[in-house]
C-alpha atoms as one frame of an Amber mdcrd trajectory, in Angstrom:
protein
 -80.456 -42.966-121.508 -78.602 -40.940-118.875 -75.999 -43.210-118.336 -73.830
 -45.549-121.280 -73.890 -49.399-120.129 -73.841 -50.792-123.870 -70.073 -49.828
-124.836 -69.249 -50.969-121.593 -69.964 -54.333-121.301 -69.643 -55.048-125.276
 -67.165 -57.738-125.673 -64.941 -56.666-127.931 -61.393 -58.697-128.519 -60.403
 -61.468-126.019 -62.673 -62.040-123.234 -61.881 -63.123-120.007 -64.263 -64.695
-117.705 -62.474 -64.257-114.462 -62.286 -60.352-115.249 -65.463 -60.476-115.922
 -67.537 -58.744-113.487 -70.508 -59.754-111.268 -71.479 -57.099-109.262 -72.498
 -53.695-110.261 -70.058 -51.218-108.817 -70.763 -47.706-110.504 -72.413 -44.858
-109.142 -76.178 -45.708-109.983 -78.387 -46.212-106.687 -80.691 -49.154-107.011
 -83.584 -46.585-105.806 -82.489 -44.630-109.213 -81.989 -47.891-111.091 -85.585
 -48.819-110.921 -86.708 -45.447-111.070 -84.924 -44.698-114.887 -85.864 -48.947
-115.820 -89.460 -47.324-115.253 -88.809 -44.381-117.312 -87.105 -46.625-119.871
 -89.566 -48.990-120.477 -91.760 -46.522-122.040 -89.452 -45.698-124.784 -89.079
 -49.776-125.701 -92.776 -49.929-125.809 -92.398 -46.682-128.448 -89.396 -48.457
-129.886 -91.213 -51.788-129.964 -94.641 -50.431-131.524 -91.744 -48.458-134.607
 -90.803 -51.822-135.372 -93.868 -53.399-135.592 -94.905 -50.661-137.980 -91.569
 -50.374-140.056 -92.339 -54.376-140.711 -89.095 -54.910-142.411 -86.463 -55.781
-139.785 -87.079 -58.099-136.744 -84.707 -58.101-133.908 -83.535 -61.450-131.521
 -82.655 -61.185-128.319 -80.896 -64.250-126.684 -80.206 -64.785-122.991 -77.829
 -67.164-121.556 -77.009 -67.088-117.946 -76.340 -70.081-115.043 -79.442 -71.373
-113.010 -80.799 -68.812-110.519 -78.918 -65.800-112.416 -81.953 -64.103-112.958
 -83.288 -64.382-116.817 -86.707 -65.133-116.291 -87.334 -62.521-114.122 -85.048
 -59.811-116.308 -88.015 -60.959-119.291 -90.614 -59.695-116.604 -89.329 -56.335
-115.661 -87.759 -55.190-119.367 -90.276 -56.306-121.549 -93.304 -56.139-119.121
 -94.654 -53.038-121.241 -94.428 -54.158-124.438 -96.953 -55.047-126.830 -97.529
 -58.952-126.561 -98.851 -59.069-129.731 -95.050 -57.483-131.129 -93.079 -60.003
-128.529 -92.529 -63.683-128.557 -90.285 -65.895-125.663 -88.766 -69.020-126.127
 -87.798 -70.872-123.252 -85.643 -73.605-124.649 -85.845 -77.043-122.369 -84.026
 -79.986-122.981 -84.862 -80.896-126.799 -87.996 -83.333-127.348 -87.356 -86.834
-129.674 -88.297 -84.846-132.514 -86.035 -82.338-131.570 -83.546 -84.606-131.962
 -83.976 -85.732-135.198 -83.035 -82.696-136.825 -80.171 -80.769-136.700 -79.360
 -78.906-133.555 -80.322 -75.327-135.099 -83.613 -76.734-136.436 -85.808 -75.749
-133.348 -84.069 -72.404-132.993 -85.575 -71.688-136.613 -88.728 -72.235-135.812
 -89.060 -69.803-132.751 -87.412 -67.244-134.823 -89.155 -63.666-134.850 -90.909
 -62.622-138.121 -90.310 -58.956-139.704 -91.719 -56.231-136.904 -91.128 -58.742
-133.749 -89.351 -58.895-131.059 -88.296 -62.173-130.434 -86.745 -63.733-127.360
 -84.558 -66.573-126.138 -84.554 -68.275-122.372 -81.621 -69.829-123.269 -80.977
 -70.802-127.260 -79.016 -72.515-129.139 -75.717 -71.942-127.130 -77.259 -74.584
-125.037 -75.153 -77.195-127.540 -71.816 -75.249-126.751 -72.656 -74.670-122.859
 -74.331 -77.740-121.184 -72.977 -80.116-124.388 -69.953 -79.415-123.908 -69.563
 -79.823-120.061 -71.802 -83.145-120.253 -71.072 -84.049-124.259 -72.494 -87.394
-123.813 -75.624 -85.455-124.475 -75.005 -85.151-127.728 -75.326 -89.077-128.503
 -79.310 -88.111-128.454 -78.652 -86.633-131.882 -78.247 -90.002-132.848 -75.412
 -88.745-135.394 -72.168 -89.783-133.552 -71.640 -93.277-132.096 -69.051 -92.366
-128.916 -68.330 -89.496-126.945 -64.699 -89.813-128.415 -66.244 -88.278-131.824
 -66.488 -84.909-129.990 -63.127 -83.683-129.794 -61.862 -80.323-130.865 -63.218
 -80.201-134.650 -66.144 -80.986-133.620 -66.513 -78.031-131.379 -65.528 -75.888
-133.656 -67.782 -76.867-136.487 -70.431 -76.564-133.979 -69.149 -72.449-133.223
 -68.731 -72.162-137.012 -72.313 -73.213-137.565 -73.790 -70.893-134.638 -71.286
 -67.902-136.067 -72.872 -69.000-140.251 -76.360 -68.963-138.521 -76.337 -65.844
-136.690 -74.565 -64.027-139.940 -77.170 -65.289-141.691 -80.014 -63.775-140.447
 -78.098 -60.421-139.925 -78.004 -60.415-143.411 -81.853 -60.642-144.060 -83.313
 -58.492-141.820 -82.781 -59.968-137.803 -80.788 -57.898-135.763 -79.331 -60.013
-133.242 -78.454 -58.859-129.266 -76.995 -61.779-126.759 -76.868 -61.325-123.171
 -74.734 -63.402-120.682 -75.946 -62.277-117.027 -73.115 -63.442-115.226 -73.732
 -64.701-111.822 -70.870 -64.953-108.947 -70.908 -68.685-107.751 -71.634 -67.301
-104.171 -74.856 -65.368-105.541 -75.893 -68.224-106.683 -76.016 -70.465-103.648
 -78.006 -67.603-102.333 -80.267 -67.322-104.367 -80.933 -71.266-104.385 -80.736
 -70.952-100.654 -84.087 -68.629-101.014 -86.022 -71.162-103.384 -85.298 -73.677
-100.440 -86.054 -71.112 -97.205 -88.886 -69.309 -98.696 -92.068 -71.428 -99.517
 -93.307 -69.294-102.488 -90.001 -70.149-104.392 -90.182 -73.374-103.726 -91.219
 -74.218-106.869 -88.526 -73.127-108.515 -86.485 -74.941-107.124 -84.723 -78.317
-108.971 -82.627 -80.582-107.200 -80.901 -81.116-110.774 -79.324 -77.726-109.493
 -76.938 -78.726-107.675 -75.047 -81.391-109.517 -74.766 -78.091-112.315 -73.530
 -75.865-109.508 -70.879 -78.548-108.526 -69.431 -77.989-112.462 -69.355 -74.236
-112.444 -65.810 -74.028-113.193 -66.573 -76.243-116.369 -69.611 -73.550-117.052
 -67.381 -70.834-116.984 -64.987 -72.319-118.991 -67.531 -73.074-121.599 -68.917
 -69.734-121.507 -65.606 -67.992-122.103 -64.717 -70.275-125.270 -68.375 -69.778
-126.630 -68.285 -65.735-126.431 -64.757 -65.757-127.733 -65.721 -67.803-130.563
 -69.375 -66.234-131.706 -68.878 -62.273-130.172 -69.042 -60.665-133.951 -69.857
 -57.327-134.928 -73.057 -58.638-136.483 -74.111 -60.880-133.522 -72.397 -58.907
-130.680 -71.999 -60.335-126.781 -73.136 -58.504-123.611 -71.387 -59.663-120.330
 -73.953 -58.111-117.955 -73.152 -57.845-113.944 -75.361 -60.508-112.777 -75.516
 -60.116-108.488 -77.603 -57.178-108.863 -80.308 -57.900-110.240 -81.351 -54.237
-110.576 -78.686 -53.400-112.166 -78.907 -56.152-115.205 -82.190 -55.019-116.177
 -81.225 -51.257-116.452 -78.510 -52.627-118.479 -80.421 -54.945-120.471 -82.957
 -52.375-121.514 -80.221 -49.939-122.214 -78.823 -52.252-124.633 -82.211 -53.452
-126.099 -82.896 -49.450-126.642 -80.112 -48.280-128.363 -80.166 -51.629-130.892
 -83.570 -50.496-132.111 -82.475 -46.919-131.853 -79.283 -47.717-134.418 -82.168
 -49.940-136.845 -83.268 -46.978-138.386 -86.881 -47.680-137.926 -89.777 -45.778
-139.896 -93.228 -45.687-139.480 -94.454 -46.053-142.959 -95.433 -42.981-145.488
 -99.007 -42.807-146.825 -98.575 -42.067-150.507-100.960 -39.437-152.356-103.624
 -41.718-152.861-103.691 -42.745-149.299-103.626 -39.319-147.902-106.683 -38.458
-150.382-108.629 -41.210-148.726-107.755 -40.235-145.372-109.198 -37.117-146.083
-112.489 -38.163-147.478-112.798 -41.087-144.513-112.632 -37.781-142.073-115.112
 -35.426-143.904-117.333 -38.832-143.775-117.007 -39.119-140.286-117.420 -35.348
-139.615-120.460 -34.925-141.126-121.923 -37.875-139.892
């Protein structure tokens, strides 16, 4: 792309949340913004079909943002022009009973993408380091611990060791892994959840659960920080994307997303001898048909 968002908004070392920015301030016009995310998309859907064809790496993209910060519409607009057959989202809801009776990574496994996929997370498992951890009475479903006393500060950081052995883990056979925080400015938010209330076709999406989760989002914030810090590796890199304008993330999203698969070294495969013979015959056949 024409302009570099990716090394920009990399975490790399200590991460602060409160320097952490929310609101786009560089040179890009949203009118260009859209224009170039048009553009763009056409090179993910070439990107997209290389991988499918290369078949031997997948790549997982995870995004974690507050309510109303704009991650199910950022799905829309990047990957609208992809194959569907190449893509799979995973919106991750509050686990089921089942859920439960496994470990916490155990669903997250299952939704993984196979070689030549794309697969995506609406929310993941950071879910048991972000919402856990501001409400860790939560974690009592698992049925595992008997008081909220149990999760004190081992406990968290078993739980980032297991995310950080996970994610390693599948870097090492074959899943490239990209995660996205679309940070949000408290003040967005509320207007954003204003316009779910004042406009009737977003009315839907609006929860009253909201706003007892917008009254912690100091405790969010907190819990964001400590998660990047702890799981931000070279092999399972964070994104901190400017979240107010929404524009903007999904420029930067697909920026990121595009230079990933760019640095996968993707191949479409080589026909052998053999194979090219029998190309050649299947075209005389059809010639002289």
């Amino acid at each position: 792309m024409d302009t570099n968002f990716s090394d920009g908004f990399q975490v790399k070392g200590k991460f602060s949340i409160e320097k952490a920015l929310t609101e786009y301030k560089g040179k890009l016009t949203k009118e260009d913004g859209e224009q170039l995310l048009i553009k763009e998309k056409e090179k993910l859907r070439e990107l997209q079909e290389k991988l499918y064809a290369d078949g031997s790496q997948s790549l997982l993209v995870i995004l974690q943002a507050m309510d109303a910060a704009g991650k199910d519409s950022l799905i829309e607009h990047v990957f609208g022009g992809v194959n569907p057959q190449g893509c799979n989202v995973t919106s991750f809801k509050t686990p089921s009973s089942k859920e439960y009776s496994h470990d916490f990574l155990w669903r997250n496994y299952l939704a993984l993408p196979q070689k030549g996929m794309i697969g995506i997370f609406n929310r993941s498992h950071y879910e048991s380091v972000l919402v856990c951890k501001v409400h860790p009475e939560y974690n009592l479903s698992e049925k595992t611990w008997s008081s909220v006393k149990d999760f004190d500060h081992t406990f968290w950081e078993n739980r980032y060791e297991s995310i950080r052995n996970f994610e390693k883990h599948l870097s090492q056979n074959g899943t490239t892994i990209v995660k996205i925080f679309l940070n949000v400015s408290k003040s967005e938010q509320k207007k954003r959840l204003l316009d779910r209330i004042n406009e009737q076709d977003k009315n839907w999406k609006f929860s009253a659960a909201d706003l007892p989760e917008r009254a912690l989002f100091p405790q969010y914030m907190e819990a964001y920080e400590t998660a990047i810090n702890e799981t931000s590796k070279s092999y399972a890199p964070w994104y901190v994307l400017p979240a107010d304008n929404k524009w903007f993330a999904r420029v930067a999203a697909i920026q990121i997303i595009i230079d990933t698969l760019e640095k996968m070294d993707l191949k479409y495969p080589k026909l052998g001898e053999k194979e090219k013979a029998g190309l050649e015959a299947a075209k005389k056949t059809l010639e002289n048909e």
